[in-house]
Kinemage of the C-alpha trace (Angstrom):
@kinemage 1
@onewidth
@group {chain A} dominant
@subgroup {mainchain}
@vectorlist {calphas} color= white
{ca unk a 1} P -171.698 25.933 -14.019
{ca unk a 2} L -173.851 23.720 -16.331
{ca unk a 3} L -175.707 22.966 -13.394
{ca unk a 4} L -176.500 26.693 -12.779
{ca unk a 5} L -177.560 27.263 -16.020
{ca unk a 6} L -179.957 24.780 -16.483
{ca unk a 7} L -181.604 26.421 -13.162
{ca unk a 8} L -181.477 30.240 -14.332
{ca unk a 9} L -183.075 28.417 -17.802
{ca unk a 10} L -185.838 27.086 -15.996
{ca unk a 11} L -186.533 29.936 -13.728
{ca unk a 12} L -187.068 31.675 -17.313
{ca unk a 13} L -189.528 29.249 -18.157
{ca unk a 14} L -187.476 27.109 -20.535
{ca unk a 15} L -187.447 23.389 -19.833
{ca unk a 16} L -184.256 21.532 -19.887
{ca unk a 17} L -183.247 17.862 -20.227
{ca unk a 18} L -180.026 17.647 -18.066
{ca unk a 19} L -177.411 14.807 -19.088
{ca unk a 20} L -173.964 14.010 -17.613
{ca unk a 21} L -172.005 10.923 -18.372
{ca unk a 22} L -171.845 9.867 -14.933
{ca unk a 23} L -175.842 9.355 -14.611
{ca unk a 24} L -175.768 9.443 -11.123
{ca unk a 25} L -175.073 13.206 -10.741
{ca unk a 26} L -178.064 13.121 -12.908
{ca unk a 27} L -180.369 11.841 -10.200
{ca unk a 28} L -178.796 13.605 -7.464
{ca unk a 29} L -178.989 17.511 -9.344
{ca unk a 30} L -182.996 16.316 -9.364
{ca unk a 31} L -182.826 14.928 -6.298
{ca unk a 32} L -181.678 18.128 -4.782
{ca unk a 33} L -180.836 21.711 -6.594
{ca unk a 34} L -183.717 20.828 -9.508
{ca unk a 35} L -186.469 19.566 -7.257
{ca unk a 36} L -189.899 21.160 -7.538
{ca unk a 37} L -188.240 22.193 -11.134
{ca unk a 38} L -189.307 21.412 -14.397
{ca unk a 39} L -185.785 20.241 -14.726
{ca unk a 40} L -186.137 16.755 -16.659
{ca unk a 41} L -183.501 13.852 -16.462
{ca unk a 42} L -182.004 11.738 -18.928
{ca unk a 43} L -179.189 8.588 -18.570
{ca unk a 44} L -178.406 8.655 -22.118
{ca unk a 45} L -177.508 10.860 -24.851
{ca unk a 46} L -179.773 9.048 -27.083
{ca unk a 47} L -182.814 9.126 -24.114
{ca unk a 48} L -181.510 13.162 -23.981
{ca unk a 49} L -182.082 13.620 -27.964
{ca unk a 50} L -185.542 11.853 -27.756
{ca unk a 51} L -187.066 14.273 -25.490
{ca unk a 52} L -185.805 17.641 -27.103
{ca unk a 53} L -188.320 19.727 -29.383
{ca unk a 54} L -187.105 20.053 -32.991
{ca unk a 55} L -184.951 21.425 -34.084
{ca unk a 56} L -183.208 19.615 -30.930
{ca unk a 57} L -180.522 22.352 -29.342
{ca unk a 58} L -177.961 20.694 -27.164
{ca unk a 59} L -175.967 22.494 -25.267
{ca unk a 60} L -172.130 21.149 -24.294
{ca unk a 61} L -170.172 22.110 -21.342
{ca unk a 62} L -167.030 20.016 -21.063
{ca unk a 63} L -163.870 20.575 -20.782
{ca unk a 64} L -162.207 22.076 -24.219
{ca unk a 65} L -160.343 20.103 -26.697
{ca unk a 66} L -160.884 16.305 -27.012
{ca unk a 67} L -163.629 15.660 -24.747
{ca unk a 68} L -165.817 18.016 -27.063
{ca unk a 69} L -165.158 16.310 -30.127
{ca unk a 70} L -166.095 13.150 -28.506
{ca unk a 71} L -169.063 14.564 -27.436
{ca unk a 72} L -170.063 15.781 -30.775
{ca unk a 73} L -168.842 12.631 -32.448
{ca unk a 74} L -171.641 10.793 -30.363
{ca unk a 75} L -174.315 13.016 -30.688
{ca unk a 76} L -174.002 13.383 -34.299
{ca unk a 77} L -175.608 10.155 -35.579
{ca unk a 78} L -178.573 11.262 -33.157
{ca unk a 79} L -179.439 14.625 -34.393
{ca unk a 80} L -181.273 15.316 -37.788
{ca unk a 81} L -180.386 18.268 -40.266
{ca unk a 82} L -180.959 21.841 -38.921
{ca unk a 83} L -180.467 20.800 -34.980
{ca unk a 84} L -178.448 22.708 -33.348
{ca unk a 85} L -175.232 21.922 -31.182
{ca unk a 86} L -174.013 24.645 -28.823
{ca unk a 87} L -170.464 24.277 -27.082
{ca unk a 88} L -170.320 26.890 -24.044
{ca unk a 89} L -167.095 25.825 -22.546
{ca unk a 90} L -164.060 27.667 -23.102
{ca unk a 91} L -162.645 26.008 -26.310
{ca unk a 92} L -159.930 27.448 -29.158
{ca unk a 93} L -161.364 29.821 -31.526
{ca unk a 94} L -159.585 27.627 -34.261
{ca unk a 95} L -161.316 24.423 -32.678
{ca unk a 96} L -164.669 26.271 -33.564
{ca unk a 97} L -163.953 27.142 -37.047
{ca unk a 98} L -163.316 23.354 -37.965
{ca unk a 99} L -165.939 22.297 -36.298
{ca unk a 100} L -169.014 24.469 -37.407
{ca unk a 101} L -167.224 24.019 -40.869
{ca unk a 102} L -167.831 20.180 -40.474
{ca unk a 103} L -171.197 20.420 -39.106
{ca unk a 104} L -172.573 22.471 -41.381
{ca unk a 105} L -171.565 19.805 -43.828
{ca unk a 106} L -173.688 17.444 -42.460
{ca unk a 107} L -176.751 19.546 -41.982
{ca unk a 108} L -176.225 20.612 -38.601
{ca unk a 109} L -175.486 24.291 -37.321
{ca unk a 110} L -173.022 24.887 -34.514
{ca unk a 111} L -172.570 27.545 -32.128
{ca unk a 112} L -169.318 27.971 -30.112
{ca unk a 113} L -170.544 30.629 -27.172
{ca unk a 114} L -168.633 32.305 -24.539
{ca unk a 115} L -169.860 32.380 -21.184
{ca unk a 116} L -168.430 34.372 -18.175
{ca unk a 117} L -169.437 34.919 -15.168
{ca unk a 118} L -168.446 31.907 -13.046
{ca unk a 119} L -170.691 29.949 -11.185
{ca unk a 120} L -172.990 32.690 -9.876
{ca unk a 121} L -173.030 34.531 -13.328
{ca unk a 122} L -174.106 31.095 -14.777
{ca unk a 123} L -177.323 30.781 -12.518
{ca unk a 124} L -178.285 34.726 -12.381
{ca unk a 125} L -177.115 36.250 -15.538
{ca unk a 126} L -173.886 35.338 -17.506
{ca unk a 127} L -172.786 37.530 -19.822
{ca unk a 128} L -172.455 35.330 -23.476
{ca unk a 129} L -170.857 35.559 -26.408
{ca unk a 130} L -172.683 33.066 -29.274
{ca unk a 131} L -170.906 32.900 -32.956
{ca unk a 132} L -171.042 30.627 -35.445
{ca unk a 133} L -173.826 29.420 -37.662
{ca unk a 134} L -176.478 32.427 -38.215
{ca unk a 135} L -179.220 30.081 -38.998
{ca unk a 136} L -178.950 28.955 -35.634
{ca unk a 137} L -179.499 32.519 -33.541
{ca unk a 138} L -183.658 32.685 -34.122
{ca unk a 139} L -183.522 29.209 -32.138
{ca unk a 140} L -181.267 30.075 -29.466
{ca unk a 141} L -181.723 33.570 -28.976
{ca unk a 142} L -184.687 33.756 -26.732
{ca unk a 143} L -182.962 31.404 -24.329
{ca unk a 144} L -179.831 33.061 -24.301
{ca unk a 145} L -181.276 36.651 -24.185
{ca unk a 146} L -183.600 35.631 -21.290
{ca unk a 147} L -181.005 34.175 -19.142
{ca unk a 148} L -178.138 36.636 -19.694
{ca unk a 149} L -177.341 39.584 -17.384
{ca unk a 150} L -179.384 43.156 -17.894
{ca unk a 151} L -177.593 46.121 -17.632
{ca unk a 152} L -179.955 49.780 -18.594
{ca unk a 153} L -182.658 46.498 -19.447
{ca unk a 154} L -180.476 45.354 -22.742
{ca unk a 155} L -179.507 41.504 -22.149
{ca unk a 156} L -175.541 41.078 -22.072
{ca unk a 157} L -176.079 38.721 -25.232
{ca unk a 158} L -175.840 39.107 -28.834
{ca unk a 159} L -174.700 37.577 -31.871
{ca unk a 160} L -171.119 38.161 -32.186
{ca unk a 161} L -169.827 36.933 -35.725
{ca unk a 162} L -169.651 33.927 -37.888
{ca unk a 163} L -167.349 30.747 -37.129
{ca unk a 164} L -165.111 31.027 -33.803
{ca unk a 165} L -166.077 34.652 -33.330
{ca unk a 166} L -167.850 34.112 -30.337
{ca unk a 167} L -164.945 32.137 -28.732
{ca unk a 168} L -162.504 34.449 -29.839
{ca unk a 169} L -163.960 37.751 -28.444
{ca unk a 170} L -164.296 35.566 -25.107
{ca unk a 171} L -160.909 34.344 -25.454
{ca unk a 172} L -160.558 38.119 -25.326
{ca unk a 173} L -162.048 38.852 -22.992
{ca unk a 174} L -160.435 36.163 -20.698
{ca unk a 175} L -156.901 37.959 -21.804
{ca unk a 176} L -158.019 41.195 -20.113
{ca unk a 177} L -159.270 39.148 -17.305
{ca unk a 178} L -155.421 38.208 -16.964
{ca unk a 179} L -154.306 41.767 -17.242
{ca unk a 180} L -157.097 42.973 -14.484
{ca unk a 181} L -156.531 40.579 -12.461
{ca unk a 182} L -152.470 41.005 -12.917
{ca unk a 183} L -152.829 44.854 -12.273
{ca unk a 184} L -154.635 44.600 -8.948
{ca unk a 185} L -152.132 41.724 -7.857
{ca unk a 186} L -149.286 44.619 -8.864
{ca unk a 187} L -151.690 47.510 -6.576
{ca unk a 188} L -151.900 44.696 -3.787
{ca unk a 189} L -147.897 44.070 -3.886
{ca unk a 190} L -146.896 47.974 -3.503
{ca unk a 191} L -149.774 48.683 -0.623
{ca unk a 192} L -148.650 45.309 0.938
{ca unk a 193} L -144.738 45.477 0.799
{ca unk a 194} L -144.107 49.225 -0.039
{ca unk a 195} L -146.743 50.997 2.062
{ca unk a 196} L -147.189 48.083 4.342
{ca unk a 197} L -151.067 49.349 4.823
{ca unk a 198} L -152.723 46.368 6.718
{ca unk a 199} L -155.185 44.342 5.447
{ca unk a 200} L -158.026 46.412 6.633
{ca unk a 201} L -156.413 49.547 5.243
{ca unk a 202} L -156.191 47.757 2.315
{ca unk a 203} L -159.618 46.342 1.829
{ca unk a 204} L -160.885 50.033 2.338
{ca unk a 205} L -158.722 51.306 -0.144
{ca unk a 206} L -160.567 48.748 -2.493
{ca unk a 207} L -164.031 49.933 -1.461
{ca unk a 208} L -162.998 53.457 -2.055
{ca unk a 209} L -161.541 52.748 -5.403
{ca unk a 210} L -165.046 50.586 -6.258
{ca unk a 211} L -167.107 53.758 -5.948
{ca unk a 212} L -165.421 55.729 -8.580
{ca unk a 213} L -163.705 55.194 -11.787
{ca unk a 214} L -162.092 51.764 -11.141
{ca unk a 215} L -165.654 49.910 -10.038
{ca unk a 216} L -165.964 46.720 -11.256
{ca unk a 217} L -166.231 42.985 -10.431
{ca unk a 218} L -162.375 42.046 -10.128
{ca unk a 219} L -162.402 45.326 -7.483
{ca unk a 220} L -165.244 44.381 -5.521
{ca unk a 221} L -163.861 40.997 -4.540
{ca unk a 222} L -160.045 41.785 -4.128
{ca unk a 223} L -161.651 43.674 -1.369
{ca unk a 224} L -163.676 41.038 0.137
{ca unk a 225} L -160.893 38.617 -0.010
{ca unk a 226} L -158.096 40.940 1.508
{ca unk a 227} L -159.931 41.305 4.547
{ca unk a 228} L -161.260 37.795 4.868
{ca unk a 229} L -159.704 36.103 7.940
{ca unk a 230} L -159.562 32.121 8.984
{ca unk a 231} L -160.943 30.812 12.090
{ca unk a 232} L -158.190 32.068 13.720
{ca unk a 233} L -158.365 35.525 13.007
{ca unk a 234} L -155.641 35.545 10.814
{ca unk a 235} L -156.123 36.887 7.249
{ca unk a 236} L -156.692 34.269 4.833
{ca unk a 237} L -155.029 35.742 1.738
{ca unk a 238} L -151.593 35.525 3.541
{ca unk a 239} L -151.827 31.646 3.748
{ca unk a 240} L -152.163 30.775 0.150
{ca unk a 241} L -149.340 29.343 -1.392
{ca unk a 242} L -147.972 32.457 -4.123
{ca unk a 243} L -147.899 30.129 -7.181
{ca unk a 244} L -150.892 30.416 -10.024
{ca unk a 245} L -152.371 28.475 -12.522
{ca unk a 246} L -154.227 28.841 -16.108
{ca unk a 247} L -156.286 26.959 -17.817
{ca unk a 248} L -154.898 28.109 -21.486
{ca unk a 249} L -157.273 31.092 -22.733
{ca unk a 250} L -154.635 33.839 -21.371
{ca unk a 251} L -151.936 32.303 -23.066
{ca unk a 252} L -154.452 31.233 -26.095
{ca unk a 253} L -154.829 35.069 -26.622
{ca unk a 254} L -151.347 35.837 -26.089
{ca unk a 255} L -150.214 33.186 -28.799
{ca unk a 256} L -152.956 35.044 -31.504
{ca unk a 257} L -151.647 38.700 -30.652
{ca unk a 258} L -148.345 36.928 -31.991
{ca unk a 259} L -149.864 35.191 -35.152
{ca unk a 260} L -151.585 38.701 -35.672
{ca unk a 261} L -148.701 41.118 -35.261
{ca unk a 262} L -150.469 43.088 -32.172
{ca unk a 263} L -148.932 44.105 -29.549
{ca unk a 264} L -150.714 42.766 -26.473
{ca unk a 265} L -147.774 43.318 -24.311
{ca unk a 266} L -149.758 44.017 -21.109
{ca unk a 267} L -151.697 40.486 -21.229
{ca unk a 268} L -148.601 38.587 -22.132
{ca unk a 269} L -146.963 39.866 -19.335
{ca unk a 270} L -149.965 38.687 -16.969
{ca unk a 271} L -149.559 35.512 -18.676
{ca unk a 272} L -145.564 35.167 -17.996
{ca unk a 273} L -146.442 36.727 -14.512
{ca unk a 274} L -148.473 33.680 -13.367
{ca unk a 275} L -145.456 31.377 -14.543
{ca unk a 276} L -142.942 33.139 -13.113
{ca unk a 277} L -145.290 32.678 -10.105
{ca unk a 278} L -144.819 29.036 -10.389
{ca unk a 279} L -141.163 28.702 -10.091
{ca unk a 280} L -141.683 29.360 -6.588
{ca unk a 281} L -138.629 26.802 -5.500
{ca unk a 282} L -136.361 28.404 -7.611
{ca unk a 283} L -137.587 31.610 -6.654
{ca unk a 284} L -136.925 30.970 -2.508
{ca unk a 285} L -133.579 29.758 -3.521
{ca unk a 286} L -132.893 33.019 -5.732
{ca unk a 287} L -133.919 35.410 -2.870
{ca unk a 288} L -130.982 34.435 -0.989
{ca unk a 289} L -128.679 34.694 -3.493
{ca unk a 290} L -129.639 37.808 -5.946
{ca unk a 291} L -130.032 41.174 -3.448
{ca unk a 292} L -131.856 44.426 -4.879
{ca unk a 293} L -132.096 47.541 -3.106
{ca unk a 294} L -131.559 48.023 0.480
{ca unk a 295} L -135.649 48.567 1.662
{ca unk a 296} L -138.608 48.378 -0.060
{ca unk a 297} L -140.103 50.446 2.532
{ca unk a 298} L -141.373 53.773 0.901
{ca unk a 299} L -140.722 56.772 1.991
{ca unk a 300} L -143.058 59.548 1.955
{ca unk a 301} L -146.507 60.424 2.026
{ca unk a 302} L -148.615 56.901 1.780
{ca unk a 303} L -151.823 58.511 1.762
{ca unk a 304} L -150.570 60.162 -1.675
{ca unk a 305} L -149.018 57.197 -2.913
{ca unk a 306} L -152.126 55.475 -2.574
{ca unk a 307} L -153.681 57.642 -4.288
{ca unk a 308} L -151.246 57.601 -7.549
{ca unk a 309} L -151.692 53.976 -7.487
{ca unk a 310} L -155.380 53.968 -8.199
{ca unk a 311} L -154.685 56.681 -11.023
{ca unk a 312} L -151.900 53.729 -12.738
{ca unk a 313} L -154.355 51.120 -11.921
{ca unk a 314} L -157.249 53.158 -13.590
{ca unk a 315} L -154.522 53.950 -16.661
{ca unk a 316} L -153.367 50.729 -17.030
{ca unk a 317} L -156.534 48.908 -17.499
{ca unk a 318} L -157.580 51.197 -20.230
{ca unk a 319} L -154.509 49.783 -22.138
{ca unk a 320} L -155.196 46.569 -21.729
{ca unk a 321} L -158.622 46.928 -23.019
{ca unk a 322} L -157.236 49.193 -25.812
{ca unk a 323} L -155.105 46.108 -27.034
{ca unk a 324} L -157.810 43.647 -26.458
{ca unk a 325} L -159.832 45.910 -29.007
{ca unk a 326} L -157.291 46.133 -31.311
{ca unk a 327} L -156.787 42.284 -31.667
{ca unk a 328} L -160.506 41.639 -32.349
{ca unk a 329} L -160.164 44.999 -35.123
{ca unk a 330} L -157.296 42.683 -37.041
{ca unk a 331} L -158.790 39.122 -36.176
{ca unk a 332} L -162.140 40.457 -38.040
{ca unk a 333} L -159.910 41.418 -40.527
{ca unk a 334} L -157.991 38.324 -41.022
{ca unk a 335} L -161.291 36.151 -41.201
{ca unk a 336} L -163.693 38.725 -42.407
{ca unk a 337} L -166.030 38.989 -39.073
{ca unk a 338} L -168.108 42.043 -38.881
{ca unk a 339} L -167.543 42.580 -35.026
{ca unk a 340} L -169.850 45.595 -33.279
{ca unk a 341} L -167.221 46.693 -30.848
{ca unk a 342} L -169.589 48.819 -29.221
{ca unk a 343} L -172.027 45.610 -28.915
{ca unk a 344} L -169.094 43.608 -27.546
{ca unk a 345} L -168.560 46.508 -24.919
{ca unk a 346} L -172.068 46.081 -23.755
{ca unk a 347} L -171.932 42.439 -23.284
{ca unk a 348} L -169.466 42.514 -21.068
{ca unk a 349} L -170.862 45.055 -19.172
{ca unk a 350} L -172.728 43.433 -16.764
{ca unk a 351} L -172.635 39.436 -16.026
{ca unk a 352} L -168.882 38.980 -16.640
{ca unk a 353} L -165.992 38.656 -14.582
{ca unk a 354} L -164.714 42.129 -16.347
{ca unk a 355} L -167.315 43.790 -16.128
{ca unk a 356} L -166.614 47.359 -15.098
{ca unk a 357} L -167.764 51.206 -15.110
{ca unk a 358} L -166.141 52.117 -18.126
{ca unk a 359} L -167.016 49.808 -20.599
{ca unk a 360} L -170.416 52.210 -21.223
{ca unk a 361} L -167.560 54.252 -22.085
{ca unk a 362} L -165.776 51.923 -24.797
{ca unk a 363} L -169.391 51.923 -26.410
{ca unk a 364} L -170.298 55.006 -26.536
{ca unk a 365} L -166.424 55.601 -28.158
{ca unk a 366} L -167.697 52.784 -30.755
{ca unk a 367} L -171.017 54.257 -30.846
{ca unk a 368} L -169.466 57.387 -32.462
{ca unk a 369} L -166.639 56.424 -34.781
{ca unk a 370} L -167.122 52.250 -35.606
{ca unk a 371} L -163.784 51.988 -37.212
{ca unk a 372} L -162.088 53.754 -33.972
{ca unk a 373} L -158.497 52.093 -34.498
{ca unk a 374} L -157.638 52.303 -30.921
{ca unk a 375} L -159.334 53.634 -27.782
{ca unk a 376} L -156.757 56.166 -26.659
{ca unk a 377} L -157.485 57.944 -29.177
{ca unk a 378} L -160.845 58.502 -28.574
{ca unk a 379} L -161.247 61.460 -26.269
{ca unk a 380} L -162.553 60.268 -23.147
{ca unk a 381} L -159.879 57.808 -22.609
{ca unk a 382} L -156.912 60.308 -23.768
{ca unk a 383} L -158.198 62.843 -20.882
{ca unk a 384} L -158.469 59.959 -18.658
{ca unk a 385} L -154.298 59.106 -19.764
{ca unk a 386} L -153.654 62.561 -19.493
{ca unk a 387} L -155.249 63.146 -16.038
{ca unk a 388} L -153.626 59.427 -14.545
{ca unk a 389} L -150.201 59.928 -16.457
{ca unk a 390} L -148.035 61.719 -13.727
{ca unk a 391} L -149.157 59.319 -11.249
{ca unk a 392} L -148.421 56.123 -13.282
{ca unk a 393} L -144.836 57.768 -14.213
{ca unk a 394} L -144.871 57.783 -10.166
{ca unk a 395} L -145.684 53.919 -9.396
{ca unk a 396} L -143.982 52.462 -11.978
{ca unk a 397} L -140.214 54.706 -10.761
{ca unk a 398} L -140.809 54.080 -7.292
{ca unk a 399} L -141.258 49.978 -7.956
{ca unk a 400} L -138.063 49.905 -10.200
{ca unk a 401} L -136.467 51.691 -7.359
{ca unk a 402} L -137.876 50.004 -4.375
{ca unk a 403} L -137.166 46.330 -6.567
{ca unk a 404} L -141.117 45.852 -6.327
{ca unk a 405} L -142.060 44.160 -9.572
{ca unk a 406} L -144.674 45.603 -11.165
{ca unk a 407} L -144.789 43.954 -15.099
{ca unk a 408} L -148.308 45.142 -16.230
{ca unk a 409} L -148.470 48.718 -15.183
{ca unk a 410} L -144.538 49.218 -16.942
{ca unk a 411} L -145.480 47.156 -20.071
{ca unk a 412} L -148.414 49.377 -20.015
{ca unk a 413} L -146.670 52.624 -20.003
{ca unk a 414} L -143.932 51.134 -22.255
{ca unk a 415} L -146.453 49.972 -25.064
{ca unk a 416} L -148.084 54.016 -24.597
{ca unk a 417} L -145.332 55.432 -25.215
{ca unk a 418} L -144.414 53.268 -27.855
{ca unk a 419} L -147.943 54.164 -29.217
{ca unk a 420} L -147.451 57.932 -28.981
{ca unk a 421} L -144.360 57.860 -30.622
{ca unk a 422} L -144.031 59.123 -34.655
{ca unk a 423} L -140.081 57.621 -33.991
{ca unk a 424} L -139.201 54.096 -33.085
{ca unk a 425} L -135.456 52.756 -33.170
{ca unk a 426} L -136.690 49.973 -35.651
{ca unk a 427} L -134.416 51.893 -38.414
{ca unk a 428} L -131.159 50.504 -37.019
{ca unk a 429} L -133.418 46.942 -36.367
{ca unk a 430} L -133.769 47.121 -39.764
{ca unk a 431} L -130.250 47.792 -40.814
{ca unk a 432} L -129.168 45.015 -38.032
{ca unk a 433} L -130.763 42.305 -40.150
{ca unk a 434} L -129.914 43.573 -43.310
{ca unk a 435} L -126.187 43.757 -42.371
{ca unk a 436} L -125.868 40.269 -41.218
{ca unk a 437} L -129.061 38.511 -43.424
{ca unk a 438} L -129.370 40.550 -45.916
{ca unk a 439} L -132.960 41.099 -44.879
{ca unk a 440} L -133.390 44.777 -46.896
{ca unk a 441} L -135.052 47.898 -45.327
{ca unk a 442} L -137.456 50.641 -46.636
{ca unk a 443} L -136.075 54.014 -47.280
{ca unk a 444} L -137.905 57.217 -45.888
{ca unk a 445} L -138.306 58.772 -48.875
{ca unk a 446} L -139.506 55.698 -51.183
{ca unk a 447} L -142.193 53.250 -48.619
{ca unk a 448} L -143.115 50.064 -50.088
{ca unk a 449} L -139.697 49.759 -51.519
{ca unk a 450} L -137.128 47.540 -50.507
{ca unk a 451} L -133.141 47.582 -50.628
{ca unk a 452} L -130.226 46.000 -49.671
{ca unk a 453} L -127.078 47.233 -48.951
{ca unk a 454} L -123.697 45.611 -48.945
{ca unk a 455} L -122.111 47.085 -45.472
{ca unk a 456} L -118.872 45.688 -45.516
{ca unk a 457} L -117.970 45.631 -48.696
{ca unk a 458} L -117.091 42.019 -48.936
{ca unk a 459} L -121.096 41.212 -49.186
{ca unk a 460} L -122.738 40.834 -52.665
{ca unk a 461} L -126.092 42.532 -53.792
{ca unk a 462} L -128.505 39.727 -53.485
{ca unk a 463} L -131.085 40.071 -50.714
{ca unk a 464} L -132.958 37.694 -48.790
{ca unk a 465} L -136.796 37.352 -49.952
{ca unk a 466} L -138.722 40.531 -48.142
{ca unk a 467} L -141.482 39.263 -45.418
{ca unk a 468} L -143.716 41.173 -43.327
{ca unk a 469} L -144.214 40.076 -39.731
């Protein structure tokens, strides 16, 4: 990826100085992908720092956590006051705060920048997310402008926020990946095992669900790799091993929806998806113990089953991206970013592995109400709930009863009807922990006040101290 960006730099006309610790890769990146470039070399940091213009902008793309602190520990007594370090790797939102905090104390401004895309998106237009220290954007923006994705001719970079607000909106961003990516796994299981449509069928299922509402990245491969097939003309997908990974941004966002009180239930079910995934010995061994219904096999019309699982697809992912929003509304809050949801909407529109139709739409519901507290309330994504609502009702019965799990799309209806409700059972939650911890609840008629009650009689009438989760 750092390779690729150093390439779609200089094909911009920028000139980079490329470094890697192991200075042979160095040689061989000129030797090869860089030649005929105005790609220069270096075997050093310090022989890197010597040829950059001031102020000197370094950019970092290492694996998150130690490895960047190292890095920046090294370059540090190289740089002079108002250079600029940027780290584009995937790194915790918190990590950024500390360190453009302690950076700026030393004269130096860091910028902590999401970049998506992948390899490809890396050499012909990422999408990026830069925060941290303003007085670094004038240096860094015509690079990063240049090189990012166009979508309508606007680049699919801007400044996001102060401190770790660029690597938390990607962190974001990388959350919904999980749910998108989770959903189509969930569309793939019921066409696979329910429908049993082949992998043609179901690869032209995908390419008729690209050219409509559900277009987007994620889509346009699922349907490349369903009907990819090995040498042997067997389809590929069928021979990987069902267990899956993460590299920590997933559960990184599913951890802050916790420490934020929002209910991201969608992505932290992609998240506990993938390590369910991973039990896959205890998983064989379960199968032949724990039975569920008789078939899976469904029974009815398949073309029109099909067709309600694109409408629960299509309803699902505007959930997930409704509680992505809503985490960045109360992290901004908690730190005091000024996000521009709409801008956020538009850098991920083109360049990213998200990227999708309707994120035009999440700007334009931005565009015309800024403090929008959630997106199903604005009204082209209630019409689009309202029209996909019988049909998600549909999938998500039919899995239950079939024994098809399908945790995304049913934490995604669960969390809208949660949503739409003006009554939750969290008055008898309340008088739970008050009867046994003495926790108090709010009465109806007096909010903001709290009381205790003694239940049993034997209890006394001092409360536990009142906290808010």
């Amino acid at each position: 990826m750092g390779q690729n960006l150093i390439l779609n730099m200089n094909d911009h006309g920028f000139v980079v100085c490329a470094f890697n610790r192991t200075v042979d890769k160095v040689d061989r990146f000129l030797a090869n992908e860089a030649k005929g470039t105005k790609v220069i070399g270096a075997h050093s940091l310090s022989e890197m720092v010597a040829t950059l213009k001031k102020p000197r902008r370094v950019m970092l793309l290492v694996k998150a956590g130690r490895p960047v602190d190292d890095f920046i520990d090294s370059l540090v007594p190289l740089l002079e006051k108002g250079d600029v370090i940027i780290d584009g790797g995937n790194s915790e939102y918190k990590d950024t705060i500390r360190r453009e905090r302690s950076l700026r104390e030393q004269g130096l401004y860091f910028v902590g920048s999401g970049v998506s895309g992948g390899e490809e998106g890396a050499r012909y237009g990422p999408s990026m997310m830069p925060g941290g220290a303003l007085e670094a954007w004038p240096h860094i923006k015509d690079i990063f402008q240049s090189i990012a994705a166009k979508v309508d001719g606007q680049p699919c970079c801007d400044w996001v926020g102060p401190e770790g607000a660029g690597h938390f909106v990607k962190m974001v961003h990388n959350g919904i990946e999980y749910g998108d990516m989770q959903l189509i796994c969930e569309a793939y299981h019921l066409m696979k095992s329910a429908l049993g449509l082949s992998h043609t069928e179901m690869s032209q299922v995908l390419d008729d669900w690209n050219k409509g509402e559900l277009s987007s990245f994620l889509i346009e491969i699922t349907r490349d790799i369903v009907k990819f097939t090995d040498p042997d003309g067997q389809p590929l997908l069928e021979k990987i091993r069902d267990t899956a990974g993460q590299k920590g941004t997933g559960k990184w966002t599913a951890i802050s929806s916790l420490e934020y009180g929002i209910p991201l239930t969608l992505i932290g079910e992609a998240v506990y998806a993938r390590c369910l995934s991973s039990l896959k010995d205890e998983r064989v061994a379960a199968s032949k113990v724990l039975k569920g219904p008789a078939s899976n096999q469904f029974q009815g019309d398949k073309k029109l089953f099909t067709s309600h699982i694109q409408k629960a697809l299509y309803a699902s992912k505007i959930v997930s991206y409704a509680q992505g929003f809503m985490l960045m509304r109360e992290a901004a809050k908690q730190f005091g970013w000024k996000l521009n949801m709409g801008g956020i909407a538009l850098m991920w529109r083109g360049g990213c592995i998200i990227r999708s139709a309707f994120l035009g739409n999440i700007k334009d519901a931005f565009d015309k109400k800024p403090d929008l507290s959630n997106l199903l309330l604005d009204a082209f994504f209630k019409k689009a709930i309202d029209d996909a609502q019988d049909s998600w009702r549909k999938v998500v019965t039919t899995a239950i009863t079939l024994g098809i799990p399908t945790p995304t799309f049913s934490s995604a209806l669960a969390f809208f009807d949660g949503y739409r409700s003006d009554w939750l059972p969290a008055n008898l939650l309340q008088a739970q922990r008050d009867y046994f911890g003495a926790h108090t609840y709010e009465l109806q008629a007096e909010p903001g006040k709290f009381v205790h009650t003694n239940w049993t009689g034997h209890g006394g009438s001092v409360s536990s101290t009142t906290y808010q989760v």
